[in-house]
N, C-alpha and C positions, 0 to 999 in steps of 0.2 A: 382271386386269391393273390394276397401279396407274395413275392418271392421273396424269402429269406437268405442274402448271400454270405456263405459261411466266409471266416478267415481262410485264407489260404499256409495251408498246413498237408504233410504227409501224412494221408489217413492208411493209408495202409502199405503193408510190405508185401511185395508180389511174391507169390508162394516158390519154395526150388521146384526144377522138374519133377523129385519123388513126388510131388501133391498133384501131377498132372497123370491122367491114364488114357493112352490112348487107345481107345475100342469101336465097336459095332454096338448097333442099337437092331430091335427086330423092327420093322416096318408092320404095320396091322395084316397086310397081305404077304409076309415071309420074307421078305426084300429086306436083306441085308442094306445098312447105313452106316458110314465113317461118322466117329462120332468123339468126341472127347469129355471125360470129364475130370472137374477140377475140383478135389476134397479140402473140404473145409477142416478144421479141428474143430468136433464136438458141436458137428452141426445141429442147426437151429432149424432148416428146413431144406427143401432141395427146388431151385431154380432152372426153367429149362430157358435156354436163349431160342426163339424160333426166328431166323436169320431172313433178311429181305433175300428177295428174287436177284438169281445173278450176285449172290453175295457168300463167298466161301464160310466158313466156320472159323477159319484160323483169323477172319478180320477181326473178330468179336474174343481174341483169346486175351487180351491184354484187361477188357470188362470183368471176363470171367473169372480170372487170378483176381480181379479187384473185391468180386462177391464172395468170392472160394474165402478172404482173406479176411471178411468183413463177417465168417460164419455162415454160407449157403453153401452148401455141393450143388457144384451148378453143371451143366450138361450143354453141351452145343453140338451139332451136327448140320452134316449136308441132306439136305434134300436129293432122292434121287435124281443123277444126272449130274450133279453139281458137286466141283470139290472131289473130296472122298470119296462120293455114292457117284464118280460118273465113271460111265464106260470107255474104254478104249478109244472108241469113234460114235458119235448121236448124231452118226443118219442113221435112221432106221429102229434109233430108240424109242420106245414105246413109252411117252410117261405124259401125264396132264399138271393142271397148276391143282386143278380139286384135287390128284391123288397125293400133291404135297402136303393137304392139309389132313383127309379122310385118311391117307394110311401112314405117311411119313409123320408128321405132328402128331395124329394119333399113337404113334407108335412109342412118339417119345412120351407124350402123358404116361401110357401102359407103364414105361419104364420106370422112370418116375417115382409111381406111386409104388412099384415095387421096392422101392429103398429101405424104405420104413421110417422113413421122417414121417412127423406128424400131418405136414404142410407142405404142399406145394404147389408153386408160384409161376406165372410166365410171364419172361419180358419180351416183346415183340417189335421189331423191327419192319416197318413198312409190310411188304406180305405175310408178315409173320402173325401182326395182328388182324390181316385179314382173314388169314386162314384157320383162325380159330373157328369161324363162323362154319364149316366144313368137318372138322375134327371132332373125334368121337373122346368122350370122355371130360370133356370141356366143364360139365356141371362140377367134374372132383377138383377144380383148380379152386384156390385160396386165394389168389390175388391175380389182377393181370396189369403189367405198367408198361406201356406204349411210349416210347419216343423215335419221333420220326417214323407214324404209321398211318397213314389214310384212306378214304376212299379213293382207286384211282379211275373214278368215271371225270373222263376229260373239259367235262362242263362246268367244274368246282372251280375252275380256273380262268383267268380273264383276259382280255388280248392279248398280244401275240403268244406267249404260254399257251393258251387257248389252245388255241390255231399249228402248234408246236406239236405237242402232244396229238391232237385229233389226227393232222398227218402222219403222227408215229404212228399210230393205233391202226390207221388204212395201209400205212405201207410193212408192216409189222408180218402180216402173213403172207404177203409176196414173196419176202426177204426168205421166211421160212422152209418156205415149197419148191426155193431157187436153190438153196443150199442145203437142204434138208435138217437144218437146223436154222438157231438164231445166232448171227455170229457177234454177240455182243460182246466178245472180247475186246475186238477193234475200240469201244467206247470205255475198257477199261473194267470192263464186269467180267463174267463168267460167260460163257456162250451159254443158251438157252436151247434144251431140246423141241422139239418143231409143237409137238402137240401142249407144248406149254407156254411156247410164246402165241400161238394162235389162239388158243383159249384166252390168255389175259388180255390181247386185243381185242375179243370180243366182250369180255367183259368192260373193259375201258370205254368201249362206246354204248353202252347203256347206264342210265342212269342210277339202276338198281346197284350199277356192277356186279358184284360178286352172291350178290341178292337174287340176282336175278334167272342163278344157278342154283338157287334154293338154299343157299346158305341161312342160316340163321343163330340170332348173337344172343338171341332172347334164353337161353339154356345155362349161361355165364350167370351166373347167383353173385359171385365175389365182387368184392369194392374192384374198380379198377381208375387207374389214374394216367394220366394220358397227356406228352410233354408235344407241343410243337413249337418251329423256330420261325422267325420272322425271313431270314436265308432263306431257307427250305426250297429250293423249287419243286421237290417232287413229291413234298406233302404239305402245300401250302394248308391254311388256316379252314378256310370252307373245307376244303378235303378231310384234313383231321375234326370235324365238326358231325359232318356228315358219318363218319366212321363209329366217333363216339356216341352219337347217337341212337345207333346202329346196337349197340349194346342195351337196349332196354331195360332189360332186368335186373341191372347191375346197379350199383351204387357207383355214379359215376364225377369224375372231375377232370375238367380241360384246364392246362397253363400252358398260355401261349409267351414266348421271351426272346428279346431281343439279345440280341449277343453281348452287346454291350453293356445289359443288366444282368450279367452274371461274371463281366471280364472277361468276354472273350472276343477276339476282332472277328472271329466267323465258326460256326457250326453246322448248316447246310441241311446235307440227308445223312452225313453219315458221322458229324461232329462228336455226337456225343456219343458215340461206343468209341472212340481215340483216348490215347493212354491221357491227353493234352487235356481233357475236360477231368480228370481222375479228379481234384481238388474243386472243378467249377460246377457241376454237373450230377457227375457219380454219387454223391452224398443226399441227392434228395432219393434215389432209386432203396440206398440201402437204410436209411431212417424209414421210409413209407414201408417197404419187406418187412426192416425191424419189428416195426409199432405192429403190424398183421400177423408176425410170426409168436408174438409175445401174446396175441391175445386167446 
């Protein structure tokens, strides 16, 4: 598919605080979530943002004023542990990566669909579109658009990357068991609770990855459209391939884009939810919603 690159223009006005709410969400199993959401005027449908691993909700707030503004009530939240939903101290916190998808994700679909919009949409960020495959209620989604989401089994990858990642994923639950968590702040994320970094490590060395915990994608009915970057190191192209794939049942399409074919000197893993892609980026997300919301 060719990319079509808009003029650069102010498509939208970021909404005042009155359009922002901040709240809780119920988790499937009772477990209260921080969570926010962003009211549209005379919404057209309702968008949940499902946030990569290690990635707060408030990174994603500048996107979600962009869809709020574009006509979507859109919803973000932390995963328990993470952000909003973490505890005081995560030694000794009890959480997995499946219960982010099986009750935390599920929990925001449940939400969701209680709005009473007609439609609604998820846009997934690295685990976020993994953890669909986990998540209960997955067939009532209308749309799913992925940028920067992949498989992260360590083999999609090619020398030294390779080889990077495989030693992350062996020293990943060491780390864990020594400190009782994952201290991935140090690298500038979120720390990681112990039973969630040791599960995606296991999953990252099997090829199935997240597949191989019986996830499954084949339940997704909806079109979904799926962006990867040339940058990307930690959803390089085979990974995003493999992922899309992974959605069988769906009506699906991969654009893979070099930065420079959109104007921009870099985008990476987390480029395009930055206020900085708002004009380069953000406009294919809310045309493709549009066109799905309209039908």
């Amino acid at each position: 598919m060719r990319w079509q690159l808009r003029s650069e223009r102010q498509l939208w006005q970021l909404p005042l605080a009155r359009d922002l709410e901040s709240t809780t969400i119920t988790a499937r199993d009772g477990r209260s979530l921080g969570a926010t959401i962003f009211r549209a005027e005379d919404a057209k449908a309702t968008v949940i943002i499902a946030p990569a691993s290690a990635t707060p909700q408030s990174f994603y707030r500048h996107f979600a004023a962009g869809l709020a503004s574009a006509g979507f009530d859109t919803l973000t939240f932390d995963y328990r542990g993470i952000g909003r939903s973490r505890p005081p101290s995560l030694r000794g916190f009890e959480a997995t990566m499946r219960q982010w998808g099986s009750e935390d994700l599920s929990g925001a679909i449940t939400w969701a669909r209680a709005q009473g919009c007609a439609k609604v949409f998820l846009v997934g960020h690295s685990a976020g579109g993994q953890l669909v495959g986990v998540a209960e209620g997955v067939e009532q989604l209308d749309g799913v658009y992925l940028a920067a989401s992949s498989s992260g089994y360590y083999g999609h990858w090619q020398g030294l990357p390779r080889l990077a990642i495989k030693s992350t994923f062996y020293l990943i639950p060491a780390l864990a068991r020594i400190f009782g968590y994952l201290p991935y702040g140090m690298l500038g994320g979120e720390d990681l609770p112990r039973g969630v970094a040791i599960e995606w490590s296991t999953w990252g060395r099997h090829p199935k990855y997240i597949e191989s915990a019986g996830a499954t994608f084949s339940r997704v009915r909806a079109p979904l459209r799926a962006l990867s970057f040339a940058d990307d190191q930690f959803a390089c192209r085979r990974a995003v391939e493999a992922l899309v794939q992974s959605y069988g049942g769906a009506e699906r399409e991969h654009v893979h884009l070099r930065p420079r074919e959109v104007g921009m000197k870099a985008i990476g893993h987390f480029g395009f939810y930055r206020k900085e892609a708002q004009t380069k980026l953000w406009p294919d997300a809310v045309d493709w919603l549009t066109a799905l919301a309209s039908r």
